[in-house]
C-alpha positions, 0 to 999 in steps of 0.5 A: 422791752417793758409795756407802757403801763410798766414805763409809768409805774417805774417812773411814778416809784422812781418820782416817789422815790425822789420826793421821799429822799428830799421830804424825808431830811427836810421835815426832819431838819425843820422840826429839829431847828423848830424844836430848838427855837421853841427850847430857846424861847422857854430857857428865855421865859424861865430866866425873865420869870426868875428874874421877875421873881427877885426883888428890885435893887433900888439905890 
């Protein structure tokens, strides 16, 4: 039978482990979605920018 020190470093890798295997896919799809919001946000400013850009139709 393992000693108490082995018990709290397999338990501190195990909680390691599990923190990094929910961390991980997290912080990857919050900076995907965030990357893809800011992408939309300047494909919007491009377009008011042209937009702006062309002369008014005044009737």
């Amino acid at each position: 039978m393992a000693d108490g020190s082995t018990l709290i470093f397999l338990l501190v890798a195990g909680l390691g482990l599990a923190m990094a295997l929910i961390y991980v896919p997290l912080r990857m799809l919050l900076t995907l979605t965030a990357r893809s919001r800011r992408l939309r946000l300047l494909q919007r400013i491009r377009r008011l920018r042209e937009e702006l850009g062309q002369p008014l139709d005044s009737p």
